[in-house]
N, C-alpha and C positions, 0 to 999 in steps of 0.2 A: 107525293111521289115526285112531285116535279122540282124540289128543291133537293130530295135525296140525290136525283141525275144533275144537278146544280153543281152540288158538291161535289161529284165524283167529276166532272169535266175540272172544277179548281184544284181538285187535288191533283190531276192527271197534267192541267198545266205547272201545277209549282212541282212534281216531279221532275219534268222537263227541265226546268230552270234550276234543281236541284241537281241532278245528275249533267249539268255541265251543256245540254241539249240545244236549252236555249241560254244564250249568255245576254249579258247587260247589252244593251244596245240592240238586241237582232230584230227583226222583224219574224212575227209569228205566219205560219203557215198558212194558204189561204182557208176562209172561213170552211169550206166544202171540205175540203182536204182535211182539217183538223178535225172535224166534227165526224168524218169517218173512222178515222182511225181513234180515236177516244171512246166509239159506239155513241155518244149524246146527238137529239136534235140538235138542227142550228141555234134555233131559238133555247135552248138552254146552254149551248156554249156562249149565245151573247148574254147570257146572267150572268154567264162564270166572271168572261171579260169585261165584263162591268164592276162585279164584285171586286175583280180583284187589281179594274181601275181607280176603284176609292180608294184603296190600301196605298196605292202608288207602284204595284209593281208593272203594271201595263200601263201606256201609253198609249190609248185611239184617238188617230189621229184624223181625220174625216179626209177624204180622198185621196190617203196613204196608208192605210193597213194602222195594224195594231202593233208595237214596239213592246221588251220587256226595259224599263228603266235603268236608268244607269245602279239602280238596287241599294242608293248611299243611306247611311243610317236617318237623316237629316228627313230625307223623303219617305220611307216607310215608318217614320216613328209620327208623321203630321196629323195621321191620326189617332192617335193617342192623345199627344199634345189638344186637340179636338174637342175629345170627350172631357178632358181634365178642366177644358174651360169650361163645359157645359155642367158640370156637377162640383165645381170648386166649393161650392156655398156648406155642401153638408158631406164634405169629404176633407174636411184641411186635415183633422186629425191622423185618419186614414191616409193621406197624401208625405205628411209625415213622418210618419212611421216607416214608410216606405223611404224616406231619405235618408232617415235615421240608416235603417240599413245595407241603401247603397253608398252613398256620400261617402262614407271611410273608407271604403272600399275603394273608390276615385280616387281620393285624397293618398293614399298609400300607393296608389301607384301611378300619380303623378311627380311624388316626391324626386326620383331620380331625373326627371325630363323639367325640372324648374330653373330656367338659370338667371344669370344675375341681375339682367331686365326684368325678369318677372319680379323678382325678389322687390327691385325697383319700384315697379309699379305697384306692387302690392303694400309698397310701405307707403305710396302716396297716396292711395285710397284710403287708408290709413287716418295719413295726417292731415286728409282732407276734411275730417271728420272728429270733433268735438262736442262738447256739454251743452255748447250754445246752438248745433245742428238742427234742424228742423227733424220731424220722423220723416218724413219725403226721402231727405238726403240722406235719412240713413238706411233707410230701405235700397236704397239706388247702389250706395255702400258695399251694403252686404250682398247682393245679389253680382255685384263686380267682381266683389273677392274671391265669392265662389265660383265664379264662372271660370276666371282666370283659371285658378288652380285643375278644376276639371275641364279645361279645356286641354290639359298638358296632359291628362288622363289617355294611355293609350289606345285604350278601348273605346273608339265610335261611337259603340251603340251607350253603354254605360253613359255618358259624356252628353251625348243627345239626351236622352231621360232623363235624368236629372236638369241639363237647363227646359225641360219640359215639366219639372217637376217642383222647381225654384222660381218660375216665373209664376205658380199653382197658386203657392203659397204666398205672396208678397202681400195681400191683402192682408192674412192672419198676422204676418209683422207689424203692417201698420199700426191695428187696433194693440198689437202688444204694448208697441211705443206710446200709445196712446194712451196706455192705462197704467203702464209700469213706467215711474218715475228712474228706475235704475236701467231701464234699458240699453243707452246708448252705452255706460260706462261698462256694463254686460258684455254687451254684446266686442264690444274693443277688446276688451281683457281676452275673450275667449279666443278671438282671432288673432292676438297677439301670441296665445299660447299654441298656436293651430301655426300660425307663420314661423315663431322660433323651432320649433320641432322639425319644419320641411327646411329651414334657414342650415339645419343642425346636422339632418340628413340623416332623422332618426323617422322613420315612416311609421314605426309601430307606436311609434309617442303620439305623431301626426295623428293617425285614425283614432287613438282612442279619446284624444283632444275633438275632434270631428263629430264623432259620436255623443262627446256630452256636450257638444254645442247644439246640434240639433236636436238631443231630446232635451234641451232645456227650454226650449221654443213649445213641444210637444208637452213638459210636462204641467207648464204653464196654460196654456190652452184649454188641455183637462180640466184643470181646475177653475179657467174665469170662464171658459165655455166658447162658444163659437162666434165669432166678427158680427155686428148684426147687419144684414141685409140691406142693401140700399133702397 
Protein backbone atom coordinates (compact mmCIF):
# COMPACT_ATOMS: atom_id res chain seq x y z
CA UNK A 1 0.00 0.00 0.00
CA UNK A 2 2.54 2.20 0.87
CA UNK A 3 4.37 2.26 -2.37
CA UNK A 4 1.01 2.35 -4.27
CA UNK A 5 0.56 6.18 -2.26
CA UNK A 6 4.41 6.43 -3.43
CA UNK A 7 3.54 6.45 -6.78
CA UNK A 8 0.47 8.44 -6.73
CA UNK A 9 2.45 11.60 -4.93
CA UNK A 10 5.23 10.98 -8.08
CA UNK A 11 2.83 10.87 -10.49
CA UNK A 12 0.86 14.04 -8.94
CA UNK A 13 4.41 15.70 -8.81
CA UNK A 14 5.59 15.09 -12.50
CA UNK A 15 1.84 16.19 -13.48
CA UNK A 16 2.75 19.43 -12.08
CA UNK A 17 5.87 19.64 -13.89
CA UNK A 18 4.02 18.37 -16.82
CA UNK A 19 1.26 20.92 -17.10
CA UNK A 20 3.74 23.84 -16.79
CA UNK A 21 2.93 24.24 -12.67
CA UNK A 22 6.21 23.67 -11.76
CA UNK A 23 8.88 24.65 -14.28
CA UNK A 24 12.65 24.07 -14.36
CA UNK A 25 14.19 25.75 -11.71
CA UNK A 26 11.18 26.42 -9.16
CA UNK A 27 11.22 25.58 -5.92
CA UNK A 28 8.60 23.00 -4.81
CA UNK A 29 5.95 23.90 -2.21
CA UNK A 30 6.46 23.47 1.45
CA UNK A 31 6.60 19.74 2.44
CA UNK A 32 2.99 20.26 4.57
CA UNK A 33 1.46 22.25 1.93
CA UNK A 34 2.26 19.74 -0.79
CA UNK A 35 1.42 16.73 1.00
CA UNK A 36 -2.11 18.16 1.67
CA UNK A 37 -3.02 18.85 -1.34
CA UNK A 38 -1.76 15.56 -3.10
CA UNK A 39 -3.93 13.60 -0.19
CA UNK A 40 -0.12 11.50 0.72
CA UNK A 41 1.60 11.34 4.20
CA UNK A 42 4.64 13.25 4.46
CA UNK A 43 6.69 10.40 4.75
CA UNK A 44 5.45 9.07 1.36
CA UNK A 45 5.84 12.31 -0.37
CA UNK A 46 9.67 12.12 0.81
CA UNK A 47 9.83 8.67 -1.19
CA UNK A 48 8.29 10.36 -3.94
CA UNK A 49 11.02 13.22 -3.76
CA UNK A 50 13.67 10.93 -3.45
CA UNK A 51 12.57 8.73 -6.17
CA UNK A 52 12.30 11.26 -8.28
CA UNK A 53 15.81 12.83 -6.98
CA UNK A 54 17.55 9.76 -8.54
CA UNK A 55 15.93 10.22 -11.84
CA UNK A 56 17.46 13.93 -11.56
CA UNK A 57 14.32 15.65 -11.88
CA UNK A 58 14.31 17.25 -8.26
CA UNK A 59 16.95 18.68 -6.59
CA UNK A 60 17.14 18.55 -2.42
CA UNK A 61 18.85 20.68 -1.31
CA UNK A 62 19.40 20.40 2.58
CA UNK A 63 18.44 23.85 4.24
CA UNK A 64 16.84 25.02 1.02
CA UNK A 65 13.86 23.08 0.00
CA UNK A 66 13.56 20.84 -2.80
CA UNK A 67 14.06 22.35 -6.65
CA UNK A 68 12.71 20.80 -9.98
CA UNK A 69 16.08 20.72 -12.42
CA UNK A 70 16.88 22.47 -14.93
CA UNK A 71 14.97 19.02 -16.80
CA UNK A 72 18.16 18.96 -19.71
CA UNK A 73 18.44 15.61 -21.48
CA UNK A 74 22.02 15.19 -20.16
CA UNK A 75 20.74 14.95 -16.53
CA UNK A 76 17.66 12.84 -16.78
CA UNK A 77 19.13 10.25 -19.22
CA UNK A 78 22.45 9.68 -16.01
CA UNK A 79 20.43 7.21 -15.19
CA UNK A 80 20.05 5.10 -17.79
CA UNK A 81 23.54 5.79 -18.88
CA UNK A 82 23.88 3.99 -15.09
CA UNK A 83 22.20 1.03 -15.48
CA UNK A 84 23.87 0.40 -18.97
CA UNK A 85 27.21 0.35 -17.20
CA UNK A 86 26.08 -2.00 -14.73
CA UNK A 87 24.69 -4.84 -17.19
CA UNK A 88 27.04 -3.89 -20.31
CA UNK A 89 28.78 -7.54 -19.81
CA UNK A 90 25.42 -9.55 -20.95
CA UNK A 91 23.61 -6.95 -22.92
CA UNK A 92 26.11 -5.71 -25.86
CA UNK A 93 24.06 -7.44 -28.27
CA UNK A 94 20.88 -6.02 -26.85
CA UNK A 95 22.59 -2.61 -26.53
CA UNK A 96 23.18 -2.79 -30.09
CA UNK A 97 20.42 -3.50 -31.70
CA UNK A 98 19.17 -0.62 -29.95
CA UNK A 99 21.66 1.52 -31.99
CA UNK A 100 21.17 -0.29 -34.87
CA UNK A 101 17.92 1.41 -34.59
CA UNK A 102 18.40 4.65 -33.34
CA UNK A 103 21.84 5.89 -34.88
CA UNK A 104 20.19 6.35 -38.43
CA UNK A 105 17.91 7.99 -37.34
CA UNK A 106 20.59 10.68 -35.71
CA UNK A 107 22.69 10.36 -38.37
CA UNK A 108 19.69 11.68 -40.97
CA UNK A 109 18.99 14.31 -39.13
CA UNK A 110 22.22 15.55 -38.36
CA UNK A 111 23.01 15.64 -42.05
CA UNK A 112 21.61 19.32 -42.70
CA UNK A 113 23.27 20.87 -39.44
CA UNK A 114 26.97 19.34 -40.57
CA UNK A 115 29.12 22.09 -41.70
CA UNK A 116 32.55 22.40 -43.22
CA UNK A 117 34.41 22.20 -39.74
CA UNK A 118 32.77 19.31 -38.97
CA UNK A 119 33.35 17.85 -42.34
CA UNK A 120 37.06 18.85 -41.30
CA UNK A 121 37.21 17.30 -38.37
CA UNK A 122 35.65 14.27 -39.21
CA UNK A 123 38.08 13.61 -42.13
CA UNK A 124 41.06 14.05 -39.42
CA UNK A 125 39.67 11.45 -37.28
CA UNK A 126 39.87 9.81 -40.26
CA UNK A 127 43.24 10.24 -41.36
CA UNK A 128 44.38 9.77 -37.99
CA UNK A 129 43.76 6.44 -38.19
CA UNK A 130 45.49 3.58 -40.33
CA UNK A 131 46.52 -0.29 -40.74
CA UNK A 132 49.31 0.25 -38.49
CA UNK A 133 46.64 1.90 -35.55
CA UNK A 134 46.46 0.12 -32.38
CA UNK A 135 42.60 -1.21 -31.43
CA UNK A 136 42.76 1.44 -28.59
CA UNK A 137 42.93 4.12 -31.30
CA UNK A 138 40.52 2.88 -33.15
CA UNK A 139 38.11 2.49 -30.77
CA UNK A 140 38.83 6.14 -29.52
CA UNK A 141 38.15 6.73 -33.61
CA UNK A 142 35.00 5.43 -33.86
CA UNK A 143 33.46 6.65 -30.96
CA UNK A 144 34.70 10.54 -32.08
CA UNK A 145 33.19 10.06 -35.30
CA UNK A 146 30.12 9.15 -34.10
CA UNK A 147 29.79 11.44 -31.36
CA UNK A 148 30.44 14.27 -33.74
CA UNK A 149 27.82 13.47 -36.18
CA UNK A 150 25.24 12.93 -33.38
CA UNK A 151 26.11 15.60 -31.53
CA UNK A 152 24.71 17.85 -34.60
CA UNK A 153 21.63 15.64 -34.23
CA UNK A 154 18.84 17.94 -33.22
CA UNK A 155 17.23 16.07 -30.99
CA UNK A 156 18.73 16.25 -27.20
CA UNK A 157 17.34 13.40 -25.96
CA UNK A 158 18.11 10.90 -29.16
CA UNK A 159 21.83 12.49 -29.12
CA UNK A 160 22.22 11.87 -25.25
CA UNK A 161 21.41 7.99 -25.70
CA UNK A 162 23.19 7.15 -27.87
CA UNK A 163 26.49 8.76 -26.62
CA UNK A 164 25.11 6.70 -23.61
CA UNK A 165 24.77 3.90 -25.65
CA UNK A 166 28.26 4.19 -27.77
CA UNK A 167 30.31 4.57 -24.62
CA UNK A 168 28.10 0.79 -23.73
CA UNK A 169 29.54 -0.83 -26.34
CA UNK A 170 33.33 0.21 -26.65
CA UNK A 171 34.44 -2.85 -25.00
CA UNK A 172 32.56 -5.18 -27.71
CA UNK A 173 34.70 -3.14 -30.27
CA UNK A 174 37.69 -3.85 -28.81
CA UNK A 175 37.44 -7.62 -28.58
CA UNK A 176 36.14 -7.24 -32.38
CA UNK A 177 39.61 -5.68 -33.25
CA UNK A 178 40.92 -7.96 -31.51
CA UNK A 179 39.96 -10.98 -33.27
CA UNK A 180 38.95 -9.46 -36.70
CA UNK A 181 42.15 -9.03 -38.60
CA UNK A 182 39.91 -6.62 -41.18
CA UNK A 183 38.60 -4.54 -38.62
CA UNK A 184 40.32 -1.22 -38.87
CA UNK A 185 40.24 -1.36 -43.01
CA UNK A 186 36.07 -2.11 -42.10
CA UNK A 187 35.53 -0.21 -40.09
CA UNK A 188 37.16 3.14 -42.28
CA UNK A 189 35.51 2.04 -45.37
CA UNK A 190 32.26 2.02 -43.76
CA UNK A 191 32.73 5.63 -42.24
CA UNK A 192 34.00 6.80 -45.27
CA UNK A 193 30.67 5.61 -46.91
CA UNK A 194 28.69 7.22 -43.91
CA UNK A 195 30.95 10.81 -44.29
CA UNK A 196 30.49 10.93 -48.34
CA UNK A 197 26.62 10.44 -48.11
CA UNK A 198 26.41 13.51 -45.24
CA UNK A 199 29.47 15.34 -47.35
CA UNK A 200 26.83 14.75 -50.37
CA UNK A 201 23.80 15.97 -48.49
CA UNK A 202 21.95 12.71 -49.31
CA UNK A 203 20.54 11.77 -45.54
CA UNK A 204 18.68 8.82 -46.79
CA UNK A 205 22.04 7.32 -48.24
CA UNK A 206 23.52 8.44 -44.74
CA UNK A 207 21.17 6.18 -42.54
CA UNK A 208 21.02 3.37 -44.60
CA UNK A 209 25.14 3.58 -44.58
CA UNK A 210 24.64 3.99 -40.66
CA UNK A 211 22.52 1.13 -40.16
CA UNK A 212 24.90 -1.49 -41.96
CA UNK A 213 27.69 -0.09 -40.09
CA UNK A 214 26.34 -0.86 -36.92
CA UNK A 215 24.67 -4.12 -37.48
CA UNK A 216 27.95 -5.22 -38.82
CA UNK A 217 29.34 -4.79 -35.52
CA UNK A 218 26.10 -6.62 -34.25
CA UNK A 219 26.07 -9.25 -36.61
CA UNK A 220 29.60 -10.16 -35.90
CA UNK A 221 29.13 -10.49 -32.35
CA UNK A 222 26.30 -12.95 -32.81
CA UNK A 223 28.43 -15.01 -34.17
CA UNK A 224 32.04 -14.88 -32.18
CA UNK A 225 29.81 -14.32 -29.16
CA UNK A 226 30.24 -11.89 -26.23
CA UNK A 227 33.88 -10.02 -25.03
CA UNK A 228 35.04 -12.17 -22.18
CA UNK A 229 34.85 -10.86 -18.75
CA UNK A 230 37.63 -9.24 -17.10
Amino acid sequence: MASAVTDRAITAIKQMVVDGELKPGDRLPPEKELSERIGVSRNSLREAVKALSVIRVLDVRQGDGTYVTALEPEQLLESLAFVLDLHQDASYVEILEIRRLLEPVAVEQACPHLTDEDFSALDQIMDDIDASSGIEELVDADVAFHRLINDRCPNDYLSTLLESLGGSTARARVWRGLTDDSAVERTLSEHRRILDALRARRPDLARTYAAAHVAGVESWLLQEGEPPTE
